[in-house]
C-alpha positions in Angstrom: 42.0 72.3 85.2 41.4 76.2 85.4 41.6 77.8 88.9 38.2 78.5 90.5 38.1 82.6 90.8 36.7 83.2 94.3 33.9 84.7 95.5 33.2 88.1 95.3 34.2 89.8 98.5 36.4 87.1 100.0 40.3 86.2 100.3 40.4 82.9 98.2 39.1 80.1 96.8 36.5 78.1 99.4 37.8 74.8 100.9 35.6 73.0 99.3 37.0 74.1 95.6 40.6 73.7 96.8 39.6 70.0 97.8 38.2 69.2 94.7 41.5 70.6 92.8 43.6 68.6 95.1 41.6 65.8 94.6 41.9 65.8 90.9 45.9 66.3 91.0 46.3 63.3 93.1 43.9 61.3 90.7 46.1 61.9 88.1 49.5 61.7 89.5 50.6 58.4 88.5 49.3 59.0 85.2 51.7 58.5 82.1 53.1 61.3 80.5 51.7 61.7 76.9 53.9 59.8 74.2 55.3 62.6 72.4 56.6 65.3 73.9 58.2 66.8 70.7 61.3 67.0 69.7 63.5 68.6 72.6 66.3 70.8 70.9 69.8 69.3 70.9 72.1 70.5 74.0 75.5 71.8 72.6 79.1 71.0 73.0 79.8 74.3 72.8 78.9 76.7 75.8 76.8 79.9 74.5 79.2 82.9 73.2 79.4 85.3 76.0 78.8 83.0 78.9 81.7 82.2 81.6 82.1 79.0 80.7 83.0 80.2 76.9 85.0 83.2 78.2 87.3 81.0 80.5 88.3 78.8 77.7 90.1 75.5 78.7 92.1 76.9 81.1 90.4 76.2 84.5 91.2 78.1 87.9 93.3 76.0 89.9 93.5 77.1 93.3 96.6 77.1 95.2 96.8 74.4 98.1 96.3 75.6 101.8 98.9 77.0 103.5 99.2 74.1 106.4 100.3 75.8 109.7 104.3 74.0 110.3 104.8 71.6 113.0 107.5 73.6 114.1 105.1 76.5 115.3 104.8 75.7 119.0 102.6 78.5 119.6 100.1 77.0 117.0 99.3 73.9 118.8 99.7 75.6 122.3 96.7 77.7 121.0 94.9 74.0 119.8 95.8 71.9 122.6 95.0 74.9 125.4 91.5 75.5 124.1 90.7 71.9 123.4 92.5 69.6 126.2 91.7 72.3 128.6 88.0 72.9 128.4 87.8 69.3 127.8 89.2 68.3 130.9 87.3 70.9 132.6 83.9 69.3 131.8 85.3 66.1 132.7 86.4 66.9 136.0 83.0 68.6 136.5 81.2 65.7 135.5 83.2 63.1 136.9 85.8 64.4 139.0 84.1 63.7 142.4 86.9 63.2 145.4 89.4 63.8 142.6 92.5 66.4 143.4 91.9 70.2 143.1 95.2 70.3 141.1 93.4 68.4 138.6 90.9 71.5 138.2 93.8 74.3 138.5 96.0 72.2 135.4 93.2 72.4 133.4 91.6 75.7 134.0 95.9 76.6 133.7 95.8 74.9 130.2 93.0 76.7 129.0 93.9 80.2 130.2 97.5 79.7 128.6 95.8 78.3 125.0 93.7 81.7 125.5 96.8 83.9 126.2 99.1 82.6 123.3 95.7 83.1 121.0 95.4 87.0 122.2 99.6 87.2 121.5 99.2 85.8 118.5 97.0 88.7 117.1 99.1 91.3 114.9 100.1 94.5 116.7 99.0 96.8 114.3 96.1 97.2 112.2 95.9 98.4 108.5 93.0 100.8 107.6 92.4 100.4 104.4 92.7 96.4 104.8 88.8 95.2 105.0 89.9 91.6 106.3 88.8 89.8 103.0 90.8 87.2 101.7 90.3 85.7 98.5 
């Protein structure tokens, strides 16, 4: 169905020739797509010359696995447990702490100052210029 051209003199089609197109694409939206659609070209094994897939071959980029930080690195999971047990047991005493001990509040607030602290040492003490900060 061809689109309506609009008035002279105005933005767009009127509502009244937008419902009527709307109308007629619903009408026909269950409708059955016509028998033959013609004979669709064959997709091939092969990827296109000059494409990335053909210029990477069979060999495939692996990636290397992750460098896991070691359970031996104290300071790693004084960083995780600081910023995580502390803050969480911050909003906990807040929440439900009522009549509890203020040393409960001073561990806690302790905790997450030292996770802070050994995050801020952990932070190289010089900085390369030319070093953008990507890693790839």
């Amino acid at each position: 169905m061809p689109v309506e051209e609009a008035p002279e003199g105005s933005h767009g089609p009127d509502e009244e020739s937008v419902n009527r197109q709307f109308a007629d694409i619903i009408s026909r939206w269950d409708a059955t797509p016509p028998a033959d659609l013609g004979d669709a070209p064959p997709i091939p094994d092969d990827p296109p010359p000059g494409s990335v897939e053909s210029l990477l071959g069979e060999d495939r980029f692996e990636p290397p696995q992750p460098r896991l930080p070691g359970q031996e690195d104290l300071a790693f999971w004084g960083i995780v447990v600081g910023l995580t047990i502390g803050p969480a047991a911050l909003l906990a005493i807040l929440l439900f702490g009522d009549g509890w001990s203020p040393l409960w509040t001073y561990a806690a607030a302790g905790l997450t100052l030292a996770g802070l602290v050994l995050l801020f040492l952990r932070q190289p003490t010089h900085r390369d210029d030319s070093d953008d900060g990507a890693r790839v």
